[in-house]
N, C-alpha and C positions, 0 to 999 in steps of 0.2 A: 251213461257217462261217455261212453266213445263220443255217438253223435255229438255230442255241448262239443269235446273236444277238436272233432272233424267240421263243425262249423265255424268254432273261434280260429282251428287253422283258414279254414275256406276265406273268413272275414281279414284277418290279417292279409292273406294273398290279394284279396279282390284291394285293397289298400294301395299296398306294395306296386301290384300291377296302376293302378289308377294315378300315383305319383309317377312312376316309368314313363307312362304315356303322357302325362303333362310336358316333364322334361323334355322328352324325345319329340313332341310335337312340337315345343315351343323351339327347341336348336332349330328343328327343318324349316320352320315360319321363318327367323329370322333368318338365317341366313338365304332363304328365295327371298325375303324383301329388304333385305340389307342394303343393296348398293341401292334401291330407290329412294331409301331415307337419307336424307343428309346428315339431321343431329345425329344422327345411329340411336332414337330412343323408336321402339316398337310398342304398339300397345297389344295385348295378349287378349279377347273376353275369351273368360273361362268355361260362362255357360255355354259358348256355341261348342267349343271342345267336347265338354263333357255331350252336348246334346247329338252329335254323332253318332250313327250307327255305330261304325267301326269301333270305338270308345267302346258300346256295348258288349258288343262281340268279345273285345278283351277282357271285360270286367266277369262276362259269362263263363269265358274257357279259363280263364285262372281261377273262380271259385270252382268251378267241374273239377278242375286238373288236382285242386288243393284237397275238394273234397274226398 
């Protein structure tokens, strides 16, 4: 029973961290492309984000840290 418990925390974390780093990624995009767009509308793909090392990295040390 632990384990189930240590992994549904792990799973909630790796979440939690994975919405963080969308937000967090997407403020730093636009505002480095901001003044180049005129309407101010940015397009975001998700997949390239999520397809990231770095992305991994976070999603690996918050399930580590949580588990």
């Amino acid at each position: 029973m632990v384990y189930v418990k240590s992994i549904l925390v792990s799973v909630i974390a790796l979440l939690v961290a994975s919405v963080l780093y969308l937000f967090i990624y997407v403020a730093v995009v636009v505002q480095l492309h901001r003044p180049n767009v005129p309407s101010g509308v940015v397009s975001v793909d998700a997949s390239l984000i999520f397809g990231r090392p770095f992305f991994w990295l976070v999603a690996l040390l918050s399930f580590a840290i949580a588990f």
